[in-house]
C-alpha positions in Angstrom: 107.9 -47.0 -19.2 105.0 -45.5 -17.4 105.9 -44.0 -13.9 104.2 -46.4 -11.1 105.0 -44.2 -7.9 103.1 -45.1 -4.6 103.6 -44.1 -0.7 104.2 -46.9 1.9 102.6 -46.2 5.3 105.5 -46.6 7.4 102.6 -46.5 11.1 102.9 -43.9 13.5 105.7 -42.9 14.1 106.2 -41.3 10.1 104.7 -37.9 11.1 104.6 -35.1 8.4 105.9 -33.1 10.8 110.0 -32.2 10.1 112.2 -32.9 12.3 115.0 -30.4 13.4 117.7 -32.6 11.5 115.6 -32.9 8.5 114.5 -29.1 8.6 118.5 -28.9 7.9 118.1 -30.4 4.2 115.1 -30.4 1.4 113.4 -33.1 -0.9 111.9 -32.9 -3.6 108.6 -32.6 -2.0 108.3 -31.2 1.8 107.2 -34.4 3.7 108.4 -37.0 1.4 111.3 -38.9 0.3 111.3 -40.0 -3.2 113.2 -43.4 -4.1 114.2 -44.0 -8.1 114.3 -47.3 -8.2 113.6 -50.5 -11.1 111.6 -52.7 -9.1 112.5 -55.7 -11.4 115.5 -56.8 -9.4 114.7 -59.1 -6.4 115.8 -60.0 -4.1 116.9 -55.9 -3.9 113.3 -54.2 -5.1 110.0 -55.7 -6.5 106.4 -55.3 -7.1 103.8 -57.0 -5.1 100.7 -58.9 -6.1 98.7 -56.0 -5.1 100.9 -53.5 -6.9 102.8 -52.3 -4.2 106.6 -52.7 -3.8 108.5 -55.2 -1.8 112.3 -55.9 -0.9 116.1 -54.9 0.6 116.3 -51.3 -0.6 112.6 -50.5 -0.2 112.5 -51.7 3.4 116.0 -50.1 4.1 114.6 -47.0 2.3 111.9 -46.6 3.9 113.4 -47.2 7.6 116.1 -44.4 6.7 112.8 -42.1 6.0 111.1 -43.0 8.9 114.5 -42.0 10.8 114.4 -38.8 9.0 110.8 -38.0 9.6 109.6 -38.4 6.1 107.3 -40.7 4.0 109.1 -42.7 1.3 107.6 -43.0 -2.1 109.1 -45.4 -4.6 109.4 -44.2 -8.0 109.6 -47.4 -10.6 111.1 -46.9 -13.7 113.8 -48.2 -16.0 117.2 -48.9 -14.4 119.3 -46.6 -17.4 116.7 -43.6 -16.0 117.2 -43.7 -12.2 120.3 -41.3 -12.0 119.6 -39.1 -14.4 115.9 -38.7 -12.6 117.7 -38.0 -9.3 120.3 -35.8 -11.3 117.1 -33.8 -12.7 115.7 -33.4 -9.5 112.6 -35.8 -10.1 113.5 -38.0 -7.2 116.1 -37.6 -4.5 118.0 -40.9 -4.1 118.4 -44.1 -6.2 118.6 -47.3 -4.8 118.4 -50.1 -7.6 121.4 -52.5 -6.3 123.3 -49.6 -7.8 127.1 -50.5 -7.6 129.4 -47.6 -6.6 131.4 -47.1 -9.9 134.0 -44.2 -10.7 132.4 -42.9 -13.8 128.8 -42.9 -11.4 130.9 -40.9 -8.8 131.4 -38.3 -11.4 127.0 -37.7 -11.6 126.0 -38.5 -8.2 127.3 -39.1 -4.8 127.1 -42.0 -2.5 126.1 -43.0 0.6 128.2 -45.4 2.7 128.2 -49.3 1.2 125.2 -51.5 2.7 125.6 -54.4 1.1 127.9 -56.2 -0.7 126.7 -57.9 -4.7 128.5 -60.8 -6.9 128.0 -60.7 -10.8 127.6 -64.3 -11.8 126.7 -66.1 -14.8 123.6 -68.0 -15.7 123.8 -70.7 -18.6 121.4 -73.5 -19.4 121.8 -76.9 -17.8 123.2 -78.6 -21.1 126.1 -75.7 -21.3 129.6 -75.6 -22.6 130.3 -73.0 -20.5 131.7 -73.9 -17.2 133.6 -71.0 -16.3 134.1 -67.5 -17.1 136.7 -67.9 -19.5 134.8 -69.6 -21.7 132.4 -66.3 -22.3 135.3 -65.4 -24.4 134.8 -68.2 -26.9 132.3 -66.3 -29.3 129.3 -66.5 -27.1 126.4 -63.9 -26.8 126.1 -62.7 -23.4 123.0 -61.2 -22.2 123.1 -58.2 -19.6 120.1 -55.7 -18.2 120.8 -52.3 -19.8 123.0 -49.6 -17.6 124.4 -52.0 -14.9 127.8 -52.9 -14.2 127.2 -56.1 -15.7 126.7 -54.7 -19.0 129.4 -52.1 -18.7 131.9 -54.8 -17.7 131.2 -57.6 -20.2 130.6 -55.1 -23.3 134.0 -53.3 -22.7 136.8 -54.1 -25.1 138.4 -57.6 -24.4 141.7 -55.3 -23.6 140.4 -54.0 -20.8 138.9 -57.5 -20.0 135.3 -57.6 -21.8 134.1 -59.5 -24.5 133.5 -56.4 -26.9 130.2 -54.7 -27.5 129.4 -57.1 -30.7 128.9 -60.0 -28.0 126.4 -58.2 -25.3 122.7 -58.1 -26.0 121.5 -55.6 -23.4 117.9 -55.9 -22.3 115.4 -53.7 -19.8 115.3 -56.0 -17.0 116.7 -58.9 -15.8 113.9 -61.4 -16.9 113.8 -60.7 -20.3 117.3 -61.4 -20.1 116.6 -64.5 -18.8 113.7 -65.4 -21.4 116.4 -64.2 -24.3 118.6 -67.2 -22.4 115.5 -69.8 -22.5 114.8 -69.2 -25.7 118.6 -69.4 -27.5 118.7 -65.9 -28.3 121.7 -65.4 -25.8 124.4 -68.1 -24.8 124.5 -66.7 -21.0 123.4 -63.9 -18.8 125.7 -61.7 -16.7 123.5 -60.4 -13.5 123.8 -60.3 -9.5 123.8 -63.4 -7.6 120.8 -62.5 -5.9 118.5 -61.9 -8.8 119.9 -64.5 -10.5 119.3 -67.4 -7.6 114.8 -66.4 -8.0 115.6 -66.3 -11.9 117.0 -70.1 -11.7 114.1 -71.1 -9.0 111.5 -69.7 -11.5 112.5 -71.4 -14.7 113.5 -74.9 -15.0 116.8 -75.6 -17.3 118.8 -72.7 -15.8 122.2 -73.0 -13.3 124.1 -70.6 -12.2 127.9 -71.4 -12.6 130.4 -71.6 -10.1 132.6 -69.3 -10.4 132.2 -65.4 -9.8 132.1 -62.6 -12.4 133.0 -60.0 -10.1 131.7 -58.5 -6.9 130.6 -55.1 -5.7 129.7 -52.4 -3.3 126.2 -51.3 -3.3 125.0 -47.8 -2.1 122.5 -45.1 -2.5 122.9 -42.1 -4.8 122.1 -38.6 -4.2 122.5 -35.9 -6.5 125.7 -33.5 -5.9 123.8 -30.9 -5.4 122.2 -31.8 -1.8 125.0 -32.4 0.1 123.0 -32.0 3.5 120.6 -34.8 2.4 123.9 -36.8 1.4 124.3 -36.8 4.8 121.5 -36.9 6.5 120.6 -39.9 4.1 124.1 -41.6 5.0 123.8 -40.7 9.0 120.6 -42.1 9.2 121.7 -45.3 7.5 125.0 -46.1 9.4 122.6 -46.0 12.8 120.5 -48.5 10.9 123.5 -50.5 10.4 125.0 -49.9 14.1 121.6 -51.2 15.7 121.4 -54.0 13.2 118.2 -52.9 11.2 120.3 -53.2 8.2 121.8 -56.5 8.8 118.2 -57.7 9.6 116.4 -56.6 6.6 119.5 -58.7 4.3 119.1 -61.4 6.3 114.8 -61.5 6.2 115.7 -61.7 2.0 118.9 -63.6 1.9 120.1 -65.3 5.2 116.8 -66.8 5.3 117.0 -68.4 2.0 120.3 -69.9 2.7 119.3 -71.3 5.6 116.1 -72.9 3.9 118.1 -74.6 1.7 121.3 -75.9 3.7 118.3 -77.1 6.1 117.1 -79.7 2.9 120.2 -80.8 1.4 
């Protein structure tokens, strides 16, 4: 995929100028803090009309850099390549909804949880499948490539997956999707979120009831800056104390739910 990397202005107050906390760490370039990211995965990151990016982990990203005295630059690229690009020294953090896993912990380190995600299922309208269960009953599951959703549903079915010969693993989420509308794939396995704009943008689609699993999200940063670890993490617990966190979620998500429990 081609790299699509562009600075947000962040107004005044994102100065080039260091600041003694940040002197105490370094990026990958002086000035700037570069975000791996796979801006296909709303309500969390996505593009713009005019080609920019959008979304809760842009907007908390680039609130954390503005904290630290830096310029955030979002680095779009496949969701399988945004550790290893942080672990190679290409970007200095992911944030992708990226669930905190134990075999992650083991490449990267992570920040403290800022949001909380719920694997669910999407099936057609017309489905058999009404719960989770019934995943089990030789169905094709599609799954985006590299999450937790993919990792969960293609392990064996001892260890409570459905086996690798039943997952079809995609890019991105919407082709996913289009492998769902088009009777490639029985169901899809993907974040509530994502999976809520997927229903709203094509007709047929519900999302069932029941919940795959749920998560802790956080942001990544490779073991070997520690001190940006924690600059990164310091800066975002004061964004969660002062409820700049809280306000971002709820500008993407609270917002929604109140549209739509004000219409039923």
């Amino acid at each position: 995929m081609k790299k699509n990397v562009i600075a947000l202005t962040l107004g005044a107050a994102m100065v080039m100028t260091i600041t003694a906390a940040a002197a105490e760490f370094s990026t990958v370039e002086e000035g700037k803090l570069y975000m791996a990211t796979n801006a296909a995965f709303p309500p969390y990151e996505m593009t713009t009309d005019d080609g920019g990016f959008e979304g809760i982990d842009v907007e908390i990203a680039g609130a954390i850099a503005e904290k630290l005295g830096l310029e955030l630059v979002v680095d779009d690229m496949e969701f399988g390549s945004t550790i290893t690009s942080v672990q190679a020294g290409k970007d200095d953090m992911v944030m992708a909804g990226l669930t905190v896993t134990e075999e992650r912990k083991q490449n990267i380190d992570f920040t403290n949880s800022y949001s909380t995600g719920v694997q669910v299922v999407i099936v057609p309208e017309d489905s058999d499948i009404e719960t989770v269960d019934d995943l089990a009953d030789d169905k094709m599951i599609g799954c985006q490539e590299g999450t937790t959703g993919y990792i969960y549903c293609s392990d064996t079915v001892e260890n409570g997956g459905y086996g690798e010969d039943h997952v079809v693993a995609y890019t991105n989420g919407a082709m996913a999707v289009q492998a769902l509308l088009t009777g490639k794939v029985d169901a899809v396995v993907i974040d509530s979120n994502p999976a809520k704009a997927f229903v709203e943008a094509n007709e047929g689609l519900k999302i069932l009831d029941t919940e795959y699993v749920v998560e802790d999200y956080a942001i990544g940063v490779s073991k070997e800056n520690p001190e940006l670890l924690e600059a990164i993490n310091n800066a975002l617990v004061e964004l969660q104390e002062d409820g700049t966190v809280d306000a971002i979620v709820g500008k993407y998500i609270n917002a929604d739910a109140d549209e739509e429990a004000a219409t039923e």
